[in-house]
Gaussian input, Z-matrix of N, CA and C with variables (Angstrom, degrees):
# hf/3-21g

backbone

0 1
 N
 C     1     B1
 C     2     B2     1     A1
 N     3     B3     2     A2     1     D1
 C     4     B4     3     A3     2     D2
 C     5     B5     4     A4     3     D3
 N     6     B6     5     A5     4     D4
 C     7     B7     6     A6     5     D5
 C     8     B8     7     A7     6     D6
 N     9     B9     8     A8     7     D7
 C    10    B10     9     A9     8     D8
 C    11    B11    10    A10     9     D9
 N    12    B12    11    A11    10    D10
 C    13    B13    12    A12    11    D11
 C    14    B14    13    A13    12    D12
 N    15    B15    14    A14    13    D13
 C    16    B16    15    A15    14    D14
 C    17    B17    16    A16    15    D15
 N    18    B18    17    A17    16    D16
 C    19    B19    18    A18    17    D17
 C    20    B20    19    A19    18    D18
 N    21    B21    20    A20    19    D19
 C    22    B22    21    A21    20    D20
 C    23    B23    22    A22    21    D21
 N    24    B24    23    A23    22    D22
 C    25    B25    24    A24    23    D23
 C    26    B26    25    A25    24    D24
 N    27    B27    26    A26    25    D25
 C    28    B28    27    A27    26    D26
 C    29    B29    28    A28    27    D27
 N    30    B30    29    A29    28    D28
 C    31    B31    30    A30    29    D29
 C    32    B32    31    A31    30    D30
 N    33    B33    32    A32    31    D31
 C    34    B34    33    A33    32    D32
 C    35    B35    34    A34    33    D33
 N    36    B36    35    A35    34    D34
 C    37    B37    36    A36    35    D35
 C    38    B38    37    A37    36    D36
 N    39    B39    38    A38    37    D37
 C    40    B40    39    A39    38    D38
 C    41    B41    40    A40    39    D39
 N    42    B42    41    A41    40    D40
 C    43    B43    42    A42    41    D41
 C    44    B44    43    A43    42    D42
 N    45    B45    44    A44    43    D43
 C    46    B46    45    A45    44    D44
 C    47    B47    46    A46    45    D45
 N    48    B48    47    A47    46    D46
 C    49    B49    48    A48    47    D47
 C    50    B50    49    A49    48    D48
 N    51    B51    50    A50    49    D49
 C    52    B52    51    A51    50    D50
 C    53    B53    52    A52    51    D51
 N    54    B54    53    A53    52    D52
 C    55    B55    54    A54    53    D53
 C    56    B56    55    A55    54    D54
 N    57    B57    56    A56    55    D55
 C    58    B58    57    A57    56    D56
 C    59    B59    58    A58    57    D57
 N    60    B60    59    A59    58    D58
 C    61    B61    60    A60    59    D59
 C    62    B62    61    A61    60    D60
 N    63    B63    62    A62    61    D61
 C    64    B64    63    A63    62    D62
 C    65    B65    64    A64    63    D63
 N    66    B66    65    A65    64    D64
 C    67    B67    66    A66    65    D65
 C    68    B68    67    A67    66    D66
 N    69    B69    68    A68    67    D67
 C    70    B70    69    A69    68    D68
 C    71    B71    70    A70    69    D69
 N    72    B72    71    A71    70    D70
 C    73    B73    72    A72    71    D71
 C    74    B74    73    A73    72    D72
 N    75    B75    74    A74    73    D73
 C    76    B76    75    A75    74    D74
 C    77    B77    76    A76    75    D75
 N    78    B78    77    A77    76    D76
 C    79    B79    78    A78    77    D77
 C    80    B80    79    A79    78    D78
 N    81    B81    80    A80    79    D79
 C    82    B82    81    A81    80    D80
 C    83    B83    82    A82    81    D81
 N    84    B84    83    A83    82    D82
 C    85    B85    84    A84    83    D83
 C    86    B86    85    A85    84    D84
 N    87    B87    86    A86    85    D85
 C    88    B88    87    A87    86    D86
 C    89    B89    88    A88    87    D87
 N    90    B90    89    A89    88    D88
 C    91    B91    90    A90    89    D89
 C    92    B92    91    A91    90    D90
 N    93    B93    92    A92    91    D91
 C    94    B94    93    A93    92    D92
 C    95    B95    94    A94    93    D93
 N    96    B96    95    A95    94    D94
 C    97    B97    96    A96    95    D95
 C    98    B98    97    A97    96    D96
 N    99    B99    98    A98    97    D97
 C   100   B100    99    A99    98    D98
 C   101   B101   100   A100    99    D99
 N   102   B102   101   A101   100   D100
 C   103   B103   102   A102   101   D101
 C   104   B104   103   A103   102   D102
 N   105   B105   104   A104   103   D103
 C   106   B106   105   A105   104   D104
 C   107   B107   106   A106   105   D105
 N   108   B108   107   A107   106   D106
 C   109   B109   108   A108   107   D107
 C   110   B110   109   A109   108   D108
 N   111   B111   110   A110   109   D109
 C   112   B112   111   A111   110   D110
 C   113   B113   112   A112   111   D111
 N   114   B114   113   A113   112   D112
 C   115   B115   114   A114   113   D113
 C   116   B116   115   A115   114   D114
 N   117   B117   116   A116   115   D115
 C   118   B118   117   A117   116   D116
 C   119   B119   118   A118   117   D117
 N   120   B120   119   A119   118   D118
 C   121   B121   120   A120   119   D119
 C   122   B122   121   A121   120   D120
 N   123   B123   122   A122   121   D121
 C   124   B124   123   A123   122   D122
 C   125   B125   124   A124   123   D123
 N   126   B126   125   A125   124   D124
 C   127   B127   126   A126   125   D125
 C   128   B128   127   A127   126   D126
 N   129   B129   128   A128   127   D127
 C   130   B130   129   A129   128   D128
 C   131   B131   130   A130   129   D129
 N   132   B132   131   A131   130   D130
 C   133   B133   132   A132   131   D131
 C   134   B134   133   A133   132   D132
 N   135   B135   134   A134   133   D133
 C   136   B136   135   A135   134   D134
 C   137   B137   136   A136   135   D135
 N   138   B138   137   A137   136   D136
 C   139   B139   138   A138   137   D137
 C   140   B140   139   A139   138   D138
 N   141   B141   140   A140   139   D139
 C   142   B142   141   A141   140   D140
 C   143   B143   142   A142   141   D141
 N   144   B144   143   A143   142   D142
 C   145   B145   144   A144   143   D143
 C   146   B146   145   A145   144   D144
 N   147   B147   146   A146   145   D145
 C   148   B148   147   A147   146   D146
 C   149   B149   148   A148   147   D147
 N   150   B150   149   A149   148   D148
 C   151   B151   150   A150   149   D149
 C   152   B152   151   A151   150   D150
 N   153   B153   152   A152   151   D151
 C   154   B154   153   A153   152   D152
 C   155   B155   154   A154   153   D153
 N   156   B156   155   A155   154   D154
 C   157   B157   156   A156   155   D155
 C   158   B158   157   A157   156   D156
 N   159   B159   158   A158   157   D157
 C   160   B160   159   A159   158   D158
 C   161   B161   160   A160   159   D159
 N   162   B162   161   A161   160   D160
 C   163   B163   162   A162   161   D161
 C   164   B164   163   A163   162   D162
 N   165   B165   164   A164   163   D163
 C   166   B166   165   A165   164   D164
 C   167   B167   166   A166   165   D165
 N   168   B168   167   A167   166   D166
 C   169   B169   168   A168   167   D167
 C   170   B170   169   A169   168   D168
 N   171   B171   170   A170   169   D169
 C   172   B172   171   A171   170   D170
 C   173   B173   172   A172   171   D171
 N   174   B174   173   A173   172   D172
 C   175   B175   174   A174   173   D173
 C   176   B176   175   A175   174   D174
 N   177   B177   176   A176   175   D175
 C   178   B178   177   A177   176   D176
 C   179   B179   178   A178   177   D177
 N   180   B180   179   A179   178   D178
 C   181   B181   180   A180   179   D179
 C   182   B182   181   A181   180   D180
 N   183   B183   182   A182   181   D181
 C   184   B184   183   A183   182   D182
 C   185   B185   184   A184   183   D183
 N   186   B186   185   A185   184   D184
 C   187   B187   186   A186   185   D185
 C   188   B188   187   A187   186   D186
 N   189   B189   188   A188   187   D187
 C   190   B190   189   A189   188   D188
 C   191   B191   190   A190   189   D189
 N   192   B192   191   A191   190   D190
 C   193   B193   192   A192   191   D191
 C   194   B194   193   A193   192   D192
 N   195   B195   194   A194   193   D193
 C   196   B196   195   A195   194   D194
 C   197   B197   196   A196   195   D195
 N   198   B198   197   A197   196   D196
 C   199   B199   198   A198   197   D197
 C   200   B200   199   A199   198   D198
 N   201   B201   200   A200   199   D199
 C   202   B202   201   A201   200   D200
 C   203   B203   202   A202   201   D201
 N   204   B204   203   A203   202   D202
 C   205   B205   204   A204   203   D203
 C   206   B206   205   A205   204   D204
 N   207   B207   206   A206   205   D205
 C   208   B208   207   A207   206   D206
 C   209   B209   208   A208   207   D207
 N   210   B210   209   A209   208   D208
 C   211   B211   210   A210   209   D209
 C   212   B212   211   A211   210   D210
 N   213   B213   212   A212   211   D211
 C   214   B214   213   A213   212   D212
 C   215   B215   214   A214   213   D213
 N   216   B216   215   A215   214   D214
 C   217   B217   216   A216   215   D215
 C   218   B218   217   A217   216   D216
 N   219   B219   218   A218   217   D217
 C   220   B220   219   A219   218   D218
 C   221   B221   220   A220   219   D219
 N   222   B222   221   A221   220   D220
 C   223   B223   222   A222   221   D221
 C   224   B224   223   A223   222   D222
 N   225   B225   224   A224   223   D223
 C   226   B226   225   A225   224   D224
 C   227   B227   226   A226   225   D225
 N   228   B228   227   A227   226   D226
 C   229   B229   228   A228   227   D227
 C   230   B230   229   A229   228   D228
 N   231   B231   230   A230   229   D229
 C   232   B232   231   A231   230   D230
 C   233   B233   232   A232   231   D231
 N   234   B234   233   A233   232   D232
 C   235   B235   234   A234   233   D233
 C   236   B236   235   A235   234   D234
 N   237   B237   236   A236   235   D235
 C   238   B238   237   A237   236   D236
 C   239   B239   238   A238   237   D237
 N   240   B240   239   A239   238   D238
 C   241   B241   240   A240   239   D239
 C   242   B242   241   A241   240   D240
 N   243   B243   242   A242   241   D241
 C   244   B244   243   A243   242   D242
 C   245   B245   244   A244   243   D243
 N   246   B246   245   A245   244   D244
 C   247   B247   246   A246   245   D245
 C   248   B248   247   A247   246   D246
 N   249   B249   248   A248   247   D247
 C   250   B250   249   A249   248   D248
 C   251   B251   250   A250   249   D249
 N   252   B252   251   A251   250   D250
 C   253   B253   252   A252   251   D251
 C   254   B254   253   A253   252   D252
 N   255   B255   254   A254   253   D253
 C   256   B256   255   A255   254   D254
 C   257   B257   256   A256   255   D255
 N   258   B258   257   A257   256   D256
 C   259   B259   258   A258   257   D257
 C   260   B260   259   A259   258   D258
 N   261   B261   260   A260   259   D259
 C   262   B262   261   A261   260   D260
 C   263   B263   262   A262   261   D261
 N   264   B264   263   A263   262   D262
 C   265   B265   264   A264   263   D263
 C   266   B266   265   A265   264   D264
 N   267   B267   266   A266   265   D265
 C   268   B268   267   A267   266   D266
 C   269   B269   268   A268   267   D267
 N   270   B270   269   A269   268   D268
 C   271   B271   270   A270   269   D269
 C   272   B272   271   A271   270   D270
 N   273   B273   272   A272   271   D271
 C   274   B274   273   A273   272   D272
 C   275   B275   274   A274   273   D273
 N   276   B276   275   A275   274   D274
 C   277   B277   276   A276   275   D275
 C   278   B278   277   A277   276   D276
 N   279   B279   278   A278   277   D277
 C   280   B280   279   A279   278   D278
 C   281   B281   280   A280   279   D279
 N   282   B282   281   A281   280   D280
 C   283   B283   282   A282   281   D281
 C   284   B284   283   A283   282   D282
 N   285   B285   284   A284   283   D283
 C   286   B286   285   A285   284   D284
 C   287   B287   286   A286   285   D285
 N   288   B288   287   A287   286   D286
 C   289   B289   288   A288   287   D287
 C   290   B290   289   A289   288   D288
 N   291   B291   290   A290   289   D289
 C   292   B292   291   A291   290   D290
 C   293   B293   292   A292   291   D291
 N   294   B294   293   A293   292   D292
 C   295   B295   294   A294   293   D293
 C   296   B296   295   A295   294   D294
 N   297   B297   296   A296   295   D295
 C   298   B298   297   A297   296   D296
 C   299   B299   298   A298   297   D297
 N   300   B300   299   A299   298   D298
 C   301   B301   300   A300   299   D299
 C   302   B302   301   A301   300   D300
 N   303   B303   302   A302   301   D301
 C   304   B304   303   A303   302   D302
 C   305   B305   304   A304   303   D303
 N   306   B306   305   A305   304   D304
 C   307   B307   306   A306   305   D305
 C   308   B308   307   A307   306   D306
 N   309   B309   308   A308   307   D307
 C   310   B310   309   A309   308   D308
 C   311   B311   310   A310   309   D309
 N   312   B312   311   A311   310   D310
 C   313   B313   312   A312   311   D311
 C   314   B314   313   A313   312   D312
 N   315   B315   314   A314   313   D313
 C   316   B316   315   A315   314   D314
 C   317   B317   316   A316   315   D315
 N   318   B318   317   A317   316   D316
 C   319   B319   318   A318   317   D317
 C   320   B320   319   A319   318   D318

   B1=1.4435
   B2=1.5194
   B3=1.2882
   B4=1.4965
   B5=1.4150
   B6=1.3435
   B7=1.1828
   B8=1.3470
   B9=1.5067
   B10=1.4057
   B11=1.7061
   B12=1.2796
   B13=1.1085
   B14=1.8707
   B15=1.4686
   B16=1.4053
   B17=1.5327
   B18=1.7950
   B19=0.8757
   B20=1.8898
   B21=1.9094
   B22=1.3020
   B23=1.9368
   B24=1.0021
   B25=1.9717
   B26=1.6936
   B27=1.4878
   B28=1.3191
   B29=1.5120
   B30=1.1871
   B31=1.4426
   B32=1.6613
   B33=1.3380
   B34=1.5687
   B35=1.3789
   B36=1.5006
   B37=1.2439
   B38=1.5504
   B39=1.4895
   B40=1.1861
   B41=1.5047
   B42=1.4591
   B43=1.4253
   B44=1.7029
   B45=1.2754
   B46=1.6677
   B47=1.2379
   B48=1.4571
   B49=1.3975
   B50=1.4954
   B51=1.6916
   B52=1.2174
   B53=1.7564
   B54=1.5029
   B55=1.0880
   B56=1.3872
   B57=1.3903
   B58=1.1931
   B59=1.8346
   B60=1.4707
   B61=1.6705
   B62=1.4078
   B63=1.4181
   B64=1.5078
   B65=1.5183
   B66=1.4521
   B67=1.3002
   B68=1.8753
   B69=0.8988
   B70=1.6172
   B71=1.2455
   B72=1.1938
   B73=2.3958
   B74=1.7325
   B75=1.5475
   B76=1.4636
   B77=1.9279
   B78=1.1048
   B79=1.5256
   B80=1.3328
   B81=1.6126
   B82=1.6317
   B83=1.4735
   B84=1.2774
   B85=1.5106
   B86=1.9460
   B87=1.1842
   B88=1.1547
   B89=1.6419
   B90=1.1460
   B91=1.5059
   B92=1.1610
   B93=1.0987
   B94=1.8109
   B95=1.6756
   B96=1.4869
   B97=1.4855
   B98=1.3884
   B99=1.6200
   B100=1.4815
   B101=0.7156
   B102=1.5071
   B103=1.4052
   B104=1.5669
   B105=1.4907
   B106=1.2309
   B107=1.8619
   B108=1.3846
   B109=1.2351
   B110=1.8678
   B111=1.2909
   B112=1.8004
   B113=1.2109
   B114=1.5672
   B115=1.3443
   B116=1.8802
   B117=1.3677
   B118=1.4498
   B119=1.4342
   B120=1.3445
   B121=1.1536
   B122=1.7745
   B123=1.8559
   B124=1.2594
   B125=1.9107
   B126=1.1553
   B127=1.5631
   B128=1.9283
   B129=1.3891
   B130=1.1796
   B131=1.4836
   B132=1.3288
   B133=1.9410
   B134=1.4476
   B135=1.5573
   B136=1.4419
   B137=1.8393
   B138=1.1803
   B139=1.1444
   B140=2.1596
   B141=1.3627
   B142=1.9968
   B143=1.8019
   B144=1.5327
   B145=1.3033
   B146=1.5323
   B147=1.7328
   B148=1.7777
   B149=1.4075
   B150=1.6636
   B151=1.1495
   B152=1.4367
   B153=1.8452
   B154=1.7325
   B155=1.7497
   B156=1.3494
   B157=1.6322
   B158=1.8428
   B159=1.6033
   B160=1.1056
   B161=2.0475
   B162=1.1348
   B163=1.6756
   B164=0.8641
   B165=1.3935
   B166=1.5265
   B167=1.0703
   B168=1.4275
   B169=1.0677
   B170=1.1647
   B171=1.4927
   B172=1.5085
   B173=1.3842
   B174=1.7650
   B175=1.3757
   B176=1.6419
   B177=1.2049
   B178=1.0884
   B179=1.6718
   B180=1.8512
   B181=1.2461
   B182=1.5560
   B183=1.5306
   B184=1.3523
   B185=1.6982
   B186=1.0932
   B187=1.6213
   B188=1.8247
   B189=1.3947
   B190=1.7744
   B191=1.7174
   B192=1.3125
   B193=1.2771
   B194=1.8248
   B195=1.5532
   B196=1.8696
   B197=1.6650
   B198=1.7505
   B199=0.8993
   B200=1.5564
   B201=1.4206
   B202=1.5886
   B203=1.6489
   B204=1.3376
   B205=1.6978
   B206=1.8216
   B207=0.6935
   B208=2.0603
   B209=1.5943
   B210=1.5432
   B211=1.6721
   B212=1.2065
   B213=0.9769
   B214=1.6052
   B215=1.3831
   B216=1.1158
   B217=1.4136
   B218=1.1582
   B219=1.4628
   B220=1.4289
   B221=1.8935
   B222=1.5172
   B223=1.6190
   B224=1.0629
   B225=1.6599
   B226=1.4793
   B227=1.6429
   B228=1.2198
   B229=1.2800
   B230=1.4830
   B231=1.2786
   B232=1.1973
   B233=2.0335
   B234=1.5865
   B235=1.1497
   B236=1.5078
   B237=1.5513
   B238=1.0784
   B239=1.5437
   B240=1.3032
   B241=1.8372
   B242=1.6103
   B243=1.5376
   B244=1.6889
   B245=0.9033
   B246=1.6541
   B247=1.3976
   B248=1.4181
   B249=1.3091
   B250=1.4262
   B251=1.5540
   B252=1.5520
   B253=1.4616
   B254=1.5607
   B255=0.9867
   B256=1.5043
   B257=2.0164
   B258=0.9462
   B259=1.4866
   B260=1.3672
   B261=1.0096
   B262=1.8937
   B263=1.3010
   B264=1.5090
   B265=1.4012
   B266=1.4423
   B267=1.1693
   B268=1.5220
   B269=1.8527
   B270=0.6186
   B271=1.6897
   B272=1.1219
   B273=1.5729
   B274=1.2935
   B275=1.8181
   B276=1.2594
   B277=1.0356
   B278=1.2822
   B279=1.3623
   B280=1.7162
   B281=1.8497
   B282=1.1726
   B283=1.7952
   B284=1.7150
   B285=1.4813
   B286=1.5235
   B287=1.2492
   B288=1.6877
   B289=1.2367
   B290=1.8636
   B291=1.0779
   B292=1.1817
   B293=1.9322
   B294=1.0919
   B295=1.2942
   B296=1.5220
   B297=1.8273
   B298=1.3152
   B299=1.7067
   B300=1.4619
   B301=1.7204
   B302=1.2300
   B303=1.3294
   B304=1.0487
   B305=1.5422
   B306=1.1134
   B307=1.8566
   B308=0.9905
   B309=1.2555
   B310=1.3749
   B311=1.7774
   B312=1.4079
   B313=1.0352
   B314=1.7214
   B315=1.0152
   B316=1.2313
   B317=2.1410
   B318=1.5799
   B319=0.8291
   B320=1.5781
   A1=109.86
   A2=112.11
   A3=119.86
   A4=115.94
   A5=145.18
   A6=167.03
   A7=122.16
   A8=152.87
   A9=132.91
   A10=103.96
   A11=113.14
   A12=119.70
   A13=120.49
   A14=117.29
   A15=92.46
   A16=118.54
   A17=104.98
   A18=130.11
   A19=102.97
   A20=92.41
   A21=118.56
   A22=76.53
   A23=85.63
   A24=100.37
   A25=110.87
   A26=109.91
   A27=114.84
   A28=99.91
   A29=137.88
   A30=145.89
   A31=96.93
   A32=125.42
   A33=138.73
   A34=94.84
   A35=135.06
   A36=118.37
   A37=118.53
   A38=122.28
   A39=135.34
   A40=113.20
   A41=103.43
   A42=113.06
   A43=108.93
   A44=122.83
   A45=121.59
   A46=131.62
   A47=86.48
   A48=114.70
   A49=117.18
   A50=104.61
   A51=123.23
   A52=105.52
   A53=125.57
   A54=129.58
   A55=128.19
   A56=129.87
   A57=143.29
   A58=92.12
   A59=100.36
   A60=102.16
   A61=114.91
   A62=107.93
   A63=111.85
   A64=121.75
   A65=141.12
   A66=109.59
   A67=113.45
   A68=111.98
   A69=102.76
   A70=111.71
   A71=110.17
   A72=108.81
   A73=87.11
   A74=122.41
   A75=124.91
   A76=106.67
   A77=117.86
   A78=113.14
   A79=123.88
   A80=108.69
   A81=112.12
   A82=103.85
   A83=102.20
   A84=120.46
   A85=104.40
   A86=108.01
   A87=131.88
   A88=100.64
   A89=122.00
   A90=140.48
   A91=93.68
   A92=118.40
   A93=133.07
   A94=99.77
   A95=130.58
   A96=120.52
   A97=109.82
   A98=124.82
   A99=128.02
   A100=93.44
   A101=148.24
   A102=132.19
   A103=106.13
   A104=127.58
   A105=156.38
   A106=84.76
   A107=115.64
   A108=129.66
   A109=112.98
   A110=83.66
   A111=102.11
   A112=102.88
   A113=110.37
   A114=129.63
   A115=116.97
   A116=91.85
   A117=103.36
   A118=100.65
   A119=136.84
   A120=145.72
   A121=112.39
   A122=89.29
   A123=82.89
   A124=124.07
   A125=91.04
   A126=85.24
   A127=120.59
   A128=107.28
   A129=139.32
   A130=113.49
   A131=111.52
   A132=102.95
   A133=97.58
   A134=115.04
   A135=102.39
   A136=110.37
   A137=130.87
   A138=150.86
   A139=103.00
   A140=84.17
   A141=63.60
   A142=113.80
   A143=101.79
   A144=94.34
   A145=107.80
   A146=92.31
   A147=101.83
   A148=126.03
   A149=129.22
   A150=120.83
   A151=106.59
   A152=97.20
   A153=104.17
   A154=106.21
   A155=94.44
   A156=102.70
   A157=91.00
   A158=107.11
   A159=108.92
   A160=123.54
   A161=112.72
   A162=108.13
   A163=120.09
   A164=114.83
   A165=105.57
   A166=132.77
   A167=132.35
   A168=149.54
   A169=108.98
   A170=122.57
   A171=122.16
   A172=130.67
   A173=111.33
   A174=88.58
   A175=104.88
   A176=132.89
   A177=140.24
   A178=91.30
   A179=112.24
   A180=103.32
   A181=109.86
   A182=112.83
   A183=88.39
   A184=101.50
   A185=118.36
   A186=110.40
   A187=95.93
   A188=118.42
   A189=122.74
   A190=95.70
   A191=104.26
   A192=107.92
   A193=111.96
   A194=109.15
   A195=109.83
   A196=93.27
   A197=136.74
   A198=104.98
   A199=126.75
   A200=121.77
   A201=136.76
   A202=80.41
   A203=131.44
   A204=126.25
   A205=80.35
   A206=152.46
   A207=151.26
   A208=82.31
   A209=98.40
   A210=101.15
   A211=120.43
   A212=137.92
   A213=141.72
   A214=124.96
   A215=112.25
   A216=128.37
   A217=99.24
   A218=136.19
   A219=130.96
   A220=120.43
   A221=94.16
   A222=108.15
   A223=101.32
   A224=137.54
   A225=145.79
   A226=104.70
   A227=115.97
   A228=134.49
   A229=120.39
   A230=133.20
   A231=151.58
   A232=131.97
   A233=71.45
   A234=93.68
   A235=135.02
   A236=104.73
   A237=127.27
   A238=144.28
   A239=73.19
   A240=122.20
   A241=114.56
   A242=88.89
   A243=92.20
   A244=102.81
   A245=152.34
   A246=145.05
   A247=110.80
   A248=116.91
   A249=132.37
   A250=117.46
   A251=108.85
   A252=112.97
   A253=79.90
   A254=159.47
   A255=151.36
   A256=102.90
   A257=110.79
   A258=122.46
   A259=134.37
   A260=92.68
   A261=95.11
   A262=104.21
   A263=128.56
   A264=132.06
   A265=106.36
   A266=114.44
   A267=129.94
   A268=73.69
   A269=153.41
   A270=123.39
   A271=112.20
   A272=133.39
   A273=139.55
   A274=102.99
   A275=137.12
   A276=136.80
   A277=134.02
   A278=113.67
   A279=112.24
   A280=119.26
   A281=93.31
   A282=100.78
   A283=100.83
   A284=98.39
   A285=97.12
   A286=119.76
   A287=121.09
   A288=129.70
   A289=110.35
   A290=99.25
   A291=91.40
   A292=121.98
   A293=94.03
   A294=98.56
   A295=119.90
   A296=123.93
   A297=113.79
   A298=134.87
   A299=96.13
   A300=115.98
   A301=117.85
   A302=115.02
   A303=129.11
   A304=122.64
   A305=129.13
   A306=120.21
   A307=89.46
   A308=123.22
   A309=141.33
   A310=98.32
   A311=106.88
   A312=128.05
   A313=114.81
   A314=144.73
   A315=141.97
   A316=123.07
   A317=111.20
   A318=113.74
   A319=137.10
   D1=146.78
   D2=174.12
   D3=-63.53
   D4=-174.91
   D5=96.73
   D6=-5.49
   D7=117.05
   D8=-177.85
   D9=-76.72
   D10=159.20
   D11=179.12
   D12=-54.63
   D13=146.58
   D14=-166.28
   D15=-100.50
   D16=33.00
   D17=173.22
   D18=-59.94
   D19=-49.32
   D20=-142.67
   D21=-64.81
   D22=-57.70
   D23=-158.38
   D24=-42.36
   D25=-35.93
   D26=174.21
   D27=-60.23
   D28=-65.02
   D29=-161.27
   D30=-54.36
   D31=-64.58
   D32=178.89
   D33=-47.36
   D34=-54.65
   D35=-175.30
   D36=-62.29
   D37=-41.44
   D38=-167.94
   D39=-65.76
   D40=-49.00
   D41=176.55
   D42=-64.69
   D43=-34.43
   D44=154.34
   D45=-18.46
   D46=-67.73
   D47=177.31
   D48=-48.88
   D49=-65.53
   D50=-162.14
   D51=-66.67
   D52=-24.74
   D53=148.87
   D54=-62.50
   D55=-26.64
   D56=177.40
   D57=-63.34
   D58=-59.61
   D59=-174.54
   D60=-45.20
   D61=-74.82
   D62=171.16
   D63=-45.82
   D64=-25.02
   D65=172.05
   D66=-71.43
   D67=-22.42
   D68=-179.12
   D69=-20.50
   D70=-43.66
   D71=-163.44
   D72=-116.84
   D73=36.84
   D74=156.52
   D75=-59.94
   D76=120.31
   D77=166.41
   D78=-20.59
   D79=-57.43
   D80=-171.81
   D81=-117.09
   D82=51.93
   D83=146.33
   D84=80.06
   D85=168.11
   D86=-165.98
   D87=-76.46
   D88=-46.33
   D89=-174.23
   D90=-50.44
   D91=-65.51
   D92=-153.35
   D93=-78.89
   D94=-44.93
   D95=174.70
   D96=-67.46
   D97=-19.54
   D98=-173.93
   D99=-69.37
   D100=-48.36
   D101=-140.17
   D102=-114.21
   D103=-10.53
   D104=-154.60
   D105=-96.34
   D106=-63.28
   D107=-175.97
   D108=-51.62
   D109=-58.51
   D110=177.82
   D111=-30.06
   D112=-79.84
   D113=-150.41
   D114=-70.04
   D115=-21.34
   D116=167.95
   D117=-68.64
   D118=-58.95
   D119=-161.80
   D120=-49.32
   D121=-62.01
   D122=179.50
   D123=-79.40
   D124=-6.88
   D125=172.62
   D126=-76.36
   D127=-6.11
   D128=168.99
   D129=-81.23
   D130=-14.54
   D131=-152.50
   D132=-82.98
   D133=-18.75
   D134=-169.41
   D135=-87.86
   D136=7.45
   D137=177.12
   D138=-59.68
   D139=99.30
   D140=178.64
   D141=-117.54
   D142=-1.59
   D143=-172.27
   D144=-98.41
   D145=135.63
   D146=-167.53
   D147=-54.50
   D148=2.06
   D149=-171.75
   D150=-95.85
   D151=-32.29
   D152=-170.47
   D153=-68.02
   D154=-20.98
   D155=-159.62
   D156=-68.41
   D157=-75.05
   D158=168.38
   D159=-20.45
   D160=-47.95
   D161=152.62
   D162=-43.84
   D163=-61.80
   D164=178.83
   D165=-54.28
   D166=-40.52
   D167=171.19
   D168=-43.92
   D169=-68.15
   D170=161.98
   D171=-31.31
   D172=-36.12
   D173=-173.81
   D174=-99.63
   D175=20.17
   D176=-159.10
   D177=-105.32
   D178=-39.84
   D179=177.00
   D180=-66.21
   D181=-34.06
   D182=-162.28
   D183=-95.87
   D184=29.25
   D185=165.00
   D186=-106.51
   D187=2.81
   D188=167.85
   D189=-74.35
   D190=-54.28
   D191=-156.97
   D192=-78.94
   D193=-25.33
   D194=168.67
   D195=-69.71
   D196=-47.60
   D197=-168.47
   D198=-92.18
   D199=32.64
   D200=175.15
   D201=-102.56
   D202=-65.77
   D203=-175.02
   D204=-44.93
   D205=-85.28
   D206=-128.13
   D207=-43.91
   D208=-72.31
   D209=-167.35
   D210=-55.47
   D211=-39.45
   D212=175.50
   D213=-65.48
   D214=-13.52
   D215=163.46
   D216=-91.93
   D217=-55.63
   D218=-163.51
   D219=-63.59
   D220=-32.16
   D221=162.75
   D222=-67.46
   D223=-73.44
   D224=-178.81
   D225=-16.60
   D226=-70.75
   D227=172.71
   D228=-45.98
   D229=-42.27
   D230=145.44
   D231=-23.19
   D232=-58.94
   D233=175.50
   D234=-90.84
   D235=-19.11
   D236=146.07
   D237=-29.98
   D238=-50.32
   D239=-171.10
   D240=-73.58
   D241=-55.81
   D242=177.25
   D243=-104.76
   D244=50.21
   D245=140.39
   D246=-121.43
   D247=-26.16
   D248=-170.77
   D249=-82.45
   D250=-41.60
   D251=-142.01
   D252=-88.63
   D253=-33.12
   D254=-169.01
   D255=-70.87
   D256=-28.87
   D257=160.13
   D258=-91.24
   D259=-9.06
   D260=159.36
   D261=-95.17
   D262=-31.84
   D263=-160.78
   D264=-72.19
   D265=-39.20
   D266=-154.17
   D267=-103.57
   D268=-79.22
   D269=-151.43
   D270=-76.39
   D271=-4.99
   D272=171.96
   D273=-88.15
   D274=-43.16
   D275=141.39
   D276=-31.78
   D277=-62.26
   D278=151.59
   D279=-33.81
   D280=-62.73
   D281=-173.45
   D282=-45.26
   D283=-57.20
   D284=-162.90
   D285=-71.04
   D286=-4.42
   D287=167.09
   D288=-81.41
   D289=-37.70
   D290=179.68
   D291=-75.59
   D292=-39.55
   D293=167.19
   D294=-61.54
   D295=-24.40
   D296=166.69
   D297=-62.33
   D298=-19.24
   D299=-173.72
   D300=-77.71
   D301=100.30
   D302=178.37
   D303=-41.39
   D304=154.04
   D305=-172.46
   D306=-75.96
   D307=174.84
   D308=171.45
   D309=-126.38
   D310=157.24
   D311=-177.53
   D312=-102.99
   D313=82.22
   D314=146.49
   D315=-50.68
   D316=125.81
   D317=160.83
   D318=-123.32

């Protein structure tokens, strides 16, 4: 078998990379997507024909693009969190105060 074109190899390298970038803010750390990444890679390296490669490539973009959705939710969530939760507290607090007070009886 031939060599894939080194069209292909620039793209495989880049997308490496560009995964290398994005795991930094991976949940369970940078260590664990480095080596998670690696081993995918090389279990991939023996792949030489350009159509399968091209698959790959694809799904590598779109595991770029679920993990930009990871982060954007994870800020979303974040932010949520620390602007929100002092306003749920305090009107959920209210309710439950009010609901503790017993009626009163007027005669």
């Amino acid at each position: 078998m031939t060599s894939p074109p080194p069209q292909l190899r620039s793209q495989v390298i880049a997308l490496y990379k560009n995964l290398l970038y994005m795991g930094r803010d991976y949940p369970k750390g940078y260590a664990y997507f480095r080596d998670r990444l690696k081993s995918v890679f090389l279990k991939n390296s023996g792949v030489k024909d350009p159509d399968q490669i091209k698959v790959l490539i694809g799904r590598g973009e779109f595991v770029i693009k679920e993990l930009e959705a990871l982060y954007m939710l994870r800020k979303y969530r974040a932010l949520k969190h620390r602007y929100y939760e002092k306003d749920e507290a305090t009107t959920s607090a209210t309710t439950s105060s009010s609901d503790k007070k017993a009626p009163t009886k007027t005669q």
